[in-house]
Structures are given as C-alpha cells and as structure tokens.
C-alpha positions as CSV (number, residue, x, y, z in Angstrom):
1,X,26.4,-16.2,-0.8
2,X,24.2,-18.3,-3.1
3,X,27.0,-19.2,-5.7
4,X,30.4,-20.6,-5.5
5,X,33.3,-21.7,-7.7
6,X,34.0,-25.9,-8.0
7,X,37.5,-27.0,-8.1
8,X,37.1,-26.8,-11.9
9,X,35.9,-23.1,-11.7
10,X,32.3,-24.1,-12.8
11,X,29.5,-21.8,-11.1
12,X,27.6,-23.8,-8.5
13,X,24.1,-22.5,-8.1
14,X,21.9,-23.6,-5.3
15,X,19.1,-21.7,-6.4
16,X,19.2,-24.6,-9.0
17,X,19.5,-27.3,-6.4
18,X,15.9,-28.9,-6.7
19,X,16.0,-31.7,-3.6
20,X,18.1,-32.2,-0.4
21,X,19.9,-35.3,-1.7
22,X,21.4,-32.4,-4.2
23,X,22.5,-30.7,-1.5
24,X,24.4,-33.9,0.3
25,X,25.9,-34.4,-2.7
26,X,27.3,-30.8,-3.2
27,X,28.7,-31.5,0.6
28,X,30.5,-34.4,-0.2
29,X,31.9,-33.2,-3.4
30,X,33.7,-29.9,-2.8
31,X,35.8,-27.9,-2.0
32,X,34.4,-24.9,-3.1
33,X,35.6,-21.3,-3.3
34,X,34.7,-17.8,-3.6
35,X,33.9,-16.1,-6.8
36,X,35.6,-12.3,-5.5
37,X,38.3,-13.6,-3.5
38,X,39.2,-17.4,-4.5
39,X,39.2,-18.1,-0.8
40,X,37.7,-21.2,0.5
41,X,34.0,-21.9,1.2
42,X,31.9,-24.3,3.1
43,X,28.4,-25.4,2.0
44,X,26.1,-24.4,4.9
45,X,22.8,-26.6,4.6
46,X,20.8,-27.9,7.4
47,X,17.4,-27.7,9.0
48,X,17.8,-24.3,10.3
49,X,19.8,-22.5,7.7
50,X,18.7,-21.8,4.6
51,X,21.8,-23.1,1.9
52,X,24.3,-20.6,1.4
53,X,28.4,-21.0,1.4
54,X,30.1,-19.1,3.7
55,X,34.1,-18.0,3.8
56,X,35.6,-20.7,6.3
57,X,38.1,-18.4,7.9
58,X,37.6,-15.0,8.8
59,X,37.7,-12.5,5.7
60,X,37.6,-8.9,4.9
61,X,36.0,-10.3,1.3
62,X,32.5,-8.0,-0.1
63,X,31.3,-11.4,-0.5
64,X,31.0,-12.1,2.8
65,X,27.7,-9.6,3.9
66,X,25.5,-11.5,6.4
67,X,22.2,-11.5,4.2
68,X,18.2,-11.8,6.0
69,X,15.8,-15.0,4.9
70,X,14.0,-12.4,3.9
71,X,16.8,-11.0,1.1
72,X,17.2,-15.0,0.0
73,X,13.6,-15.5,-0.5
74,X,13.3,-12.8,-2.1
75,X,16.1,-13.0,-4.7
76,X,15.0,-17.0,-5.1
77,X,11.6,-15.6,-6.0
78,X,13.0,-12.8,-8.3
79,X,15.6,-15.6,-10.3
80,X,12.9,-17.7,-10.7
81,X,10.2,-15.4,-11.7
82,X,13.2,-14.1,-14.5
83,X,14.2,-17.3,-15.5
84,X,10.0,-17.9,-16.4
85,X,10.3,-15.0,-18.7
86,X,12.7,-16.9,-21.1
87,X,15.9,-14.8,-20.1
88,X,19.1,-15.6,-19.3
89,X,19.2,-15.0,-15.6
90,X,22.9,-15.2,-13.7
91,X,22.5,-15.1,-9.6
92,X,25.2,-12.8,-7.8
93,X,27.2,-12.8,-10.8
94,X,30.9,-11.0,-10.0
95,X,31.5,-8.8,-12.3
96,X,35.6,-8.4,-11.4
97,X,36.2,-5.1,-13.2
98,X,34.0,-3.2,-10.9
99,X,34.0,-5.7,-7.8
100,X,30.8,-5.8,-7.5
101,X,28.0,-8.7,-7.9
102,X,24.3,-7.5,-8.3
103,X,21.6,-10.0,-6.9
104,X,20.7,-10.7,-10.6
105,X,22.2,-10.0,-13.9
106,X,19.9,-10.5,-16.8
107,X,21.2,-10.3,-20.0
108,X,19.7,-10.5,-23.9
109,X,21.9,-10.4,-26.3
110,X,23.7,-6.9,-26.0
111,X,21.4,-5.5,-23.4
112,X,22.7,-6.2,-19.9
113,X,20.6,-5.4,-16.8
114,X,21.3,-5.6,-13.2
115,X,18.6,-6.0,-10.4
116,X,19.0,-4.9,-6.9
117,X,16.3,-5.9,-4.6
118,X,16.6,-4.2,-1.6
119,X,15.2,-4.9,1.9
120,X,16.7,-2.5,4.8
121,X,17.8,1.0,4.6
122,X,21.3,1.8,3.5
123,X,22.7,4.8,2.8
124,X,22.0,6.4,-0.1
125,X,25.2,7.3,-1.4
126,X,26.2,3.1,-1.3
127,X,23.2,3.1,-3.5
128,X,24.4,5.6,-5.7
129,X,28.1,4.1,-5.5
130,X,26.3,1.2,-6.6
131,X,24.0,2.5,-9.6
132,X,26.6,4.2,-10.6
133,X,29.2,2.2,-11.5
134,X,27.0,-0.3,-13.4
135,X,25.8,2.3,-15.8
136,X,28.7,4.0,-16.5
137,X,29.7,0.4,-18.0
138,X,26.9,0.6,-20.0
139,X,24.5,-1.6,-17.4
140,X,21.0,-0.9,-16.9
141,X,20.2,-1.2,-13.5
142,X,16.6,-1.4,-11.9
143,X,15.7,-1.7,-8.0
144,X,12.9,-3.7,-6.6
145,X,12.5,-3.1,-3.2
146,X,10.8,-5.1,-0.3
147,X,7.4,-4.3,0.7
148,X,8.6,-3.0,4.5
149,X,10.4,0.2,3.1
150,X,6.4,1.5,1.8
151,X,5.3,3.4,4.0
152,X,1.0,4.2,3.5
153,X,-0.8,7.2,4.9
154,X,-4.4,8.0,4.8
155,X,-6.1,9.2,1.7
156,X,-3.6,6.6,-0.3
157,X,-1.2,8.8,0.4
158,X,3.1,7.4,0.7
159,X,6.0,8.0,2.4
160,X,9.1,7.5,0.3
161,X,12.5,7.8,1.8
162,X,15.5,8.7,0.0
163,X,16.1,5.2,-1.2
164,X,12.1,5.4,-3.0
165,X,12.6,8.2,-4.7
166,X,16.0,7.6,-5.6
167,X,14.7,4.1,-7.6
168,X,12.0,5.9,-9.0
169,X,11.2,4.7,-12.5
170,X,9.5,7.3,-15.5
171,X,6.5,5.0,-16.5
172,X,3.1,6.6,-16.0
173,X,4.9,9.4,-14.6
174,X,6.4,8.0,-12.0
175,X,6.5,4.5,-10.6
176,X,8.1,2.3,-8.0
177,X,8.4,-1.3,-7.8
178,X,8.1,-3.6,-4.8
179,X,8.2,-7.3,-4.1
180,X,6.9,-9.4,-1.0
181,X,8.7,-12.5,-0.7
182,X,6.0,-13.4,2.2
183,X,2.8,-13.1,-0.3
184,X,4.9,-13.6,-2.7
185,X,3.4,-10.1,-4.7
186,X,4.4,-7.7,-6.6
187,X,3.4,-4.0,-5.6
188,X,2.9,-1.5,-8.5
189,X,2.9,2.6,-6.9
190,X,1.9,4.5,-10.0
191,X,1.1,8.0,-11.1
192,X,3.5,9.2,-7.9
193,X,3.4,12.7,-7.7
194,X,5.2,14.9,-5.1
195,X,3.5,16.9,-1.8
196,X,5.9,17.7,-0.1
197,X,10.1,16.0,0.3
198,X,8.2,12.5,1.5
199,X,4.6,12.5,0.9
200,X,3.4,11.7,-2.2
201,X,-0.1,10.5,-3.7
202,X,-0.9,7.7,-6.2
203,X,-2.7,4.3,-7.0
204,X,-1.3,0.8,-6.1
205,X,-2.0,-1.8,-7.3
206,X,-1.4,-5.7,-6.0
207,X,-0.4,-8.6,-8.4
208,X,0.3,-12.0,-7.3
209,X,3.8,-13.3,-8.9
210,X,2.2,-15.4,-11.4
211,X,-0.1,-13.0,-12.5
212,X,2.9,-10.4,-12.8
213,X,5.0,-9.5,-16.1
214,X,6.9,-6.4,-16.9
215,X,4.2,-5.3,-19.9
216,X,1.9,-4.2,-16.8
217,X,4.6,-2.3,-15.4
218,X,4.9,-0.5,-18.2
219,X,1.4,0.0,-19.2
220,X,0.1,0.6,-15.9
221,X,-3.5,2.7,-16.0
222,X,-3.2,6.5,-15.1
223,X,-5.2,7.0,-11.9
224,X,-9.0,8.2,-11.9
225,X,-9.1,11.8,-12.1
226,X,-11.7,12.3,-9.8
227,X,-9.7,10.0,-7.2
228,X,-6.7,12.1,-7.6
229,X,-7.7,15.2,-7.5
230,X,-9.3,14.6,-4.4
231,X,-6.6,13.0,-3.2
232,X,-4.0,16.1,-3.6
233,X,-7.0,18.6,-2.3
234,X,-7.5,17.0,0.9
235,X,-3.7,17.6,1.1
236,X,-4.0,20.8,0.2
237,X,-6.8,21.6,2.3
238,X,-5.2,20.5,5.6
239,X,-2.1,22.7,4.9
240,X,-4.7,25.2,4.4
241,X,-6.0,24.6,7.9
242,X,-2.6,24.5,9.3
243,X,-1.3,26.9,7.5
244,X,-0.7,29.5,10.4
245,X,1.6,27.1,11.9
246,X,4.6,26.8,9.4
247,X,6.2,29.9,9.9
248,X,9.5,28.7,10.5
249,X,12.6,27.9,8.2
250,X,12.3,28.7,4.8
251,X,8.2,29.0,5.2
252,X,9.2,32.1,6.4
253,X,9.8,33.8,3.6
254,X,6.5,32.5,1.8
255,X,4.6,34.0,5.0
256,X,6.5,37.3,4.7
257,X,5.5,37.2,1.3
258,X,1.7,36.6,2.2
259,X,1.9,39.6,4.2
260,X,3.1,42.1,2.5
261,X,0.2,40.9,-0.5
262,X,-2.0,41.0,2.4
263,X,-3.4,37.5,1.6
264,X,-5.0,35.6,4.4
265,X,-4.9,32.3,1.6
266,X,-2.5,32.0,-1.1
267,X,-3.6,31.7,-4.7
268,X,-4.4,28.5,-5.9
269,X,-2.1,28.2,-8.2
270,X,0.8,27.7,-6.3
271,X,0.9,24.0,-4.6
272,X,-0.1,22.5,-8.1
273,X,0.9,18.7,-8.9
274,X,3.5,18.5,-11.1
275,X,6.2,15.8,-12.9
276,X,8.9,17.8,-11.8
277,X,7.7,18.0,-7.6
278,X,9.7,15.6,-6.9
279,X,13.1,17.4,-7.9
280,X,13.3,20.2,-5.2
281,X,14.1,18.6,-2.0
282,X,11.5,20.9,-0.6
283,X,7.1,21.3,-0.3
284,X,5.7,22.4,-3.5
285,X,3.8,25.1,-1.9
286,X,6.9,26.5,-0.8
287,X,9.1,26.5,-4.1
288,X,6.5,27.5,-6.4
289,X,5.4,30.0,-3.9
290,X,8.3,31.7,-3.9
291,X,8.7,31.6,-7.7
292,X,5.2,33.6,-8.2
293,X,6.0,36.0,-5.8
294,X,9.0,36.9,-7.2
295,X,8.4,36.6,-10.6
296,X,4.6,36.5,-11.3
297,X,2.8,38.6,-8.6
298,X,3.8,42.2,-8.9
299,X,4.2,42.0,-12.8
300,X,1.8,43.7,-14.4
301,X,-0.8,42.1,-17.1
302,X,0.8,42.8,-20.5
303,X,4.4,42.4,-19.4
304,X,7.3,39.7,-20.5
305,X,9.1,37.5,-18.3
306,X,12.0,35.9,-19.5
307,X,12.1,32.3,-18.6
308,X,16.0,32.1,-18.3
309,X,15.9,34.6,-15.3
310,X,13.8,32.2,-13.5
311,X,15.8,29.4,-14.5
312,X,18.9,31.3,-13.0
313,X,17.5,32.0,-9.8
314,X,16.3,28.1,-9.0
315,X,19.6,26.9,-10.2
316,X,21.9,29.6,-7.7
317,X,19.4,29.0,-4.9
318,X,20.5,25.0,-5.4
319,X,24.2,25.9,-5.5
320,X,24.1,28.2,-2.7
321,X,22.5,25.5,-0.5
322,X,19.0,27.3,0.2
323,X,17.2,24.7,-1.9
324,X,17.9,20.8,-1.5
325,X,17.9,18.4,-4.3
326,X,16.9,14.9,-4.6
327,X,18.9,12.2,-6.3
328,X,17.9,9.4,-8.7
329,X,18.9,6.7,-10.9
330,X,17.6,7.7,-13.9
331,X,19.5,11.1,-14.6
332,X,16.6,12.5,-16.8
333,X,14.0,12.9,-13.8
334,X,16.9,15.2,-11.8
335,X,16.7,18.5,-14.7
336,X,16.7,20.8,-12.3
337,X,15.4,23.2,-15.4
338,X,12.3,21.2,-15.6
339,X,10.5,22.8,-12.4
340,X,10.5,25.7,-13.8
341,X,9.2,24.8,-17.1
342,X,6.8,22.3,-16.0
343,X,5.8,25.4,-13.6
344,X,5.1,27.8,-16.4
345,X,3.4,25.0,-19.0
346,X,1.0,24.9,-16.0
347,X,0.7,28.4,-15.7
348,X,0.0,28.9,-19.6
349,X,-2.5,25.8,-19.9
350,X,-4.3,27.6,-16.6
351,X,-4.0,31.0,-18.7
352,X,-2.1,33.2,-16.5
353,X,1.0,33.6,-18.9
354,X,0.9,32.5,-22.9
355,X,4.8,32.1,-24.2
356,X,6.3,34.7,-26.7
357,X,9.3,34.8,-28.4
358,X,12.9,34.5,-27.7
359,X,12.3,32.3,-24.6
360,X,9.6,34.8,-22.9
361,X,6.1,34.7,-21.5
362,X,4.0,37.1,-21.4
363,X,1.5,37.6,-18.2
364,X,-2.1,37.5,-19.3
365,X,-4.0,37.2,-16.3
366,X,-3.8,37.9,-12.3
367,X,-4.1,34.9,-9.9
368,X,-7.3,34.9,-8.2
369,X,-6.3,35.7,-4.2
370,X,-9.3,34.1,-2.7
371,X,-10.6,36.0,0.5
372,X,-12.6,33.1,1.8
373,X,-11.8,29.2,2.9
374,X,-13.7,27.8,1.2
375,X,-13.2,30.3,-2.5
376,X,-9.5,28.5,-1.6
377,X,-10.7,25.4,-1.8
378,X,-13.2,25.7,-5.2
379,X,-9.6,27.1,-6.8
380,X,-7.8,24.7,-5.6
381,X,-10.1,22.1,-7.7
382,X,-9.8,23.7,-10.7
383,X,-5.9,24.5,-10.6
384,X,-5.5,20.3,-9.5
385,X,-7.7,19.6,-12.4
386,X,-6.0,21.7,-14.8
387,X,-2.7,20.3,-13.6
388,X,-4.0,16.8,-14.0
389,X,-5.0,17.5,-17.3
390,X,-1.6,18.2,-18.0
391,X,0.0,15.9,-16.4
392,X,-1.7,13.0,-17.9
393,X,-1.8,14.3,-21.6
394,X,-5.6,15.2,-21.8
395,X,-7.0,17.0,-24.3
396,X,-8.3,20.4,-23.4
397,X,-8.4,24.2,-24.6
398,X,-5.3,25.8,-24.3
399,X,-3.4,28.8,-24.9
400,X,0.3,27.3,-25.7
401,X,0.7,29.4,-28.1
C-alpha cells in the first residue's frame, strides 16, 4: 500500500515523498497504521523494494494485496499526470462505506471519479463487483488498463478480452484506454467496432504522457474510411474463404439456412459493422444472419415487418441462453434493443426496408445473393461503406423516411 495513517490519523503519501532522506525520516517517525483496518504498518524502503507499508503481522485486511512494480509505476505515473491537470487527486483513498479504495479518486467539486488501472486478468465479475458499487454511490468510474492486456492482430485488427470490452468507453464510438508505465504512453484504440466476440478493428494511436490530456480522448479523429473499410473486408473475405468450415454450433443453423436459399455466398448485407456488434456475445455474421433469414428473406417486397417481433425474438433467444451477452460499465452500450435497431437503420439507409407507421418497416427491396466470389466481395464494399456512412454520421441519400 502506498498510503498510511500517522499516529495523529493524517494521510501519509509516499507518492509525495520527493528524496530518500524523506523516506528515513518517515522510518524514524512512525508508527503507522492502516487506513481499512487500523492495524499496524511498517514502512518498507530500501534498495530493492520500491516504498510501500506493509501489515506487520499476518492479516486477512483487503489492504494487504501483493501489488507488481509494474501496478506502482503505473499508478505513480497516473497521480502525477492527474495532479498536472490541476485536480484534486487522492491515492488509494478508502472509502469505508463500501470497503473499498480505488487506485485514484479524483474529485471536482461535486463530481467524484474513481480510476482503476489495471494490469493482469481478474475475473470479470470482481470488476463488475467493483464498478458497481462505486456508481451506484453516485461515482464515476473509468479503467485504464496496462498496455499487456492489448492484444494486436494483422490488418490492425484487436483482441479484447472480457475485461476490454467491459471498460469500453462511448467516445468516437467506441474507445479504450491504455497506459505503459515502461514508455510511459498513453494508447488511444478508437472507432472499435465488433467482428466477431474478440476481434475487433480500429485505429490507435500513441501519445507520450506529456503530450497526453483527456480533450484528445474525447475528440479523437474517426478513422479513414478507405482504411476501415478495408480493414473489415479483408475480414470478411477470409470468412468468406473459410466459410465451408464453420458448420458447427450455432453456425449451423446459418448453414442450414444457406441451403435451403440455395446460396453458395450469403448476401452482403449480413456481417455489416455496426455500434451495437459488440452487444451479442456472438460473430456478427451469425446474429444478423439469422435475423434476415428469419425475418427479411422470405418476405415478400411490399410487405410490413413489425420491428417489436424482432425485438422479442433477440431478447427470448438471450433469456433462453442461445445467445450470449456481453457486459460493460457504462449501462447504455449493453441495450440489447439496439442490435436490432441499429440492424434495421442499416438496412433502410442500404434501401432494403424504409419504416412505416406504428413501429413497422416495410420491405422495399431483395438482398442481392451473389453467385460469384468475387460479386461477394464488390457487395461486401458497398454494404461496409454504407455502414460506415452510418456509423460515423456522414451525409448521404437516404430513405429514412
């Protein structure tokens, strides 16, 4: 632990310690105790170990998790780079109601905001324990994780764990936040957009700590259009290629589907990037493959849909445990609703439904089922495109309405 209580229950920092002198005099001063338990602590300081106090008998105390240089470094670099921002910045502050003490609590008048930064996996319902019980006491809580839990693939594609995609914050659709305490850096993934449950595609960018400040997290640049659609077709294209091979599990189903259309390559419009890919637990060619097969494929041009019946069948396929669903801090991203609407403002902006009243839409147009490779592939450009288009608020000729 980092912090400790003086005999006169002031809050020793040693993140505020600026020379070893400070810390022989801290030594010869104590004792010191524990802010969750009141036990007694010692001041650890030498050549090898970097300054912490630790419980001098053996204790059950939440207080006393063995923490990595790494973590320390870390959370020095964090308090620091906070404290340069002008904010009041408390380090492992206990908060006693809730037994718990966040790495940093940052506070401006009213607003309160607690920062994790987190270096190994853990599971994720500690995390969510965690997040949790600051909000619902009106907290703000945001996680920076290390640089060793991003995992890059080719074609700038990630890997995000449960833990990623749990801390994912709504800023330029998504975005995720990483610090290296080694290069001391800050790593920006923006415009993160789901493939499949792990694989995701977006831009990252690199900023040295002193070059860093929340305003460019927030206003990050929306990735080049060109780069990203290229980006999701490559992905698309190898599923293409491999296509014959995922036959088991649930992408059973979509192949039995395939077959009875007798379509050697699905329609393009289904495996389409969208905000709300990351909500289903499951590959977005599978879930919105089996929601135009059901509800698009066989209707004919000229008929309503109601939207609700849709809605109603992703929401019992959740509760009956054929579809998984990810978790996340911010509640908002998790509307299990929103696939399907995000789904169908796709399809009307790509003109294959338009919306009617009293919660309908109205099919307009049949899917084009390519018959050759690479007629799969020229759709899949212009379906990504459109997708992008609306994913990133551009302008373009639609039918909305």
């Amino acid at each position: 632990m980092i912090v400790a209580l003086n005999s006169k229950k002031d809050i020793i920092n040693l993140f505020e310690m600026k020379t070893p002198e400070e810390l022989v005099r801290l030594k010869k001063v104590g004792p010191y105790y524990c802010p969750n338990c009141k036990k007694p602590v010692r001041l650890k300081a030498g050549l090898k170990n970097v300054p912490h106090f630790a419980h001098i008998d053996l204790t059950e105390c939440d207080n006393e998790g063995k923490e990595s240089l790494e973590h320390i470094k870390g959370k020095f670099a964090l308090y620091q780079f906070f404290k340069k921002l002008a904010l009041n910045v408390e380090v492992e502050k206990f908060l006693p109601e809730l037994n718990q003490r966040p790495d940093l609590f940052v506070s401006i008048q009213s607003f309160q905001l607690c920062i994790e930064y987190q270096c190994s996996i853990i599971p994720l319902d500690l995390m969510v324990k965690r997040t949790s019980s600051l909000k619902n006491s009106g907290m703000k809580v945001m996680w920076i994780l290390n640089d060793k839990l991003l995992k890059q693939k080719r074609w700038s594609s990630f890997y995000l764990n449960s833990l990623s995609v749990y801390s994912l914050i709504k800023v330029n659709v998504y975005s995720l936040l990483y610090y290296n305490p080694t290069m001391d850096s800050f790593i920006v993934l923006s415009s993160l957009i789901a493939f499949s449950p792990v694989q995701y595609i977006g831009q990252k960018q690199v900023y040295p700590i002193n070059h860093f400040n929340l305003k460019k997290l927030l206003s990050q640049n929306k990735i080049d259009k060109k780069e990203f659609i290229d980006r999701w077709n490559r992905l698309k294209k190898d599923f293409r290629l491999y296509q014959h091979l995922h036959t088991k599990g649930k992408f059973k189903i979509l192949k039995q589907y395939l077959y009875k259309a007798k379509m050697v390559y699905f329609p393009a419009i289904i495996g389409v990037p969208l905000e709300s890919n990351c909500i289903i637990k499951e590959h977005c060619i599978l879930w919105q493959g089996l929601i135009y097969f059901k509800f698009f494929h066989q209707v004919e041009i000229g008929q309503r849909i109601d939207v609700e019946n849709i809605k109603q069948y992703v929401n019992l396929e959740v509760q009956n445990n054929h579809r998984r669903i990810n978790q996340f801090q911010d509640n908002e991203i998790g509307n299990l609703e929103k696939c399907v609407e995000k789904y169908i403002d796709f399809l009307v902006k790509f003109r294959i439904v338009k919306r009617s009243k009293n919660g309908k839409i109205m099919k307009i147009a049949n899917a084009i089922i390519p018959s050759l490779f690479e007629q799969a592939l020229d759709e899949d450009c212009l379906s990504t495109n459109t997708a992008f288009d609306l994913l990133f608020n551009v302008e373009t000729d639609s039918n909305d309405y």
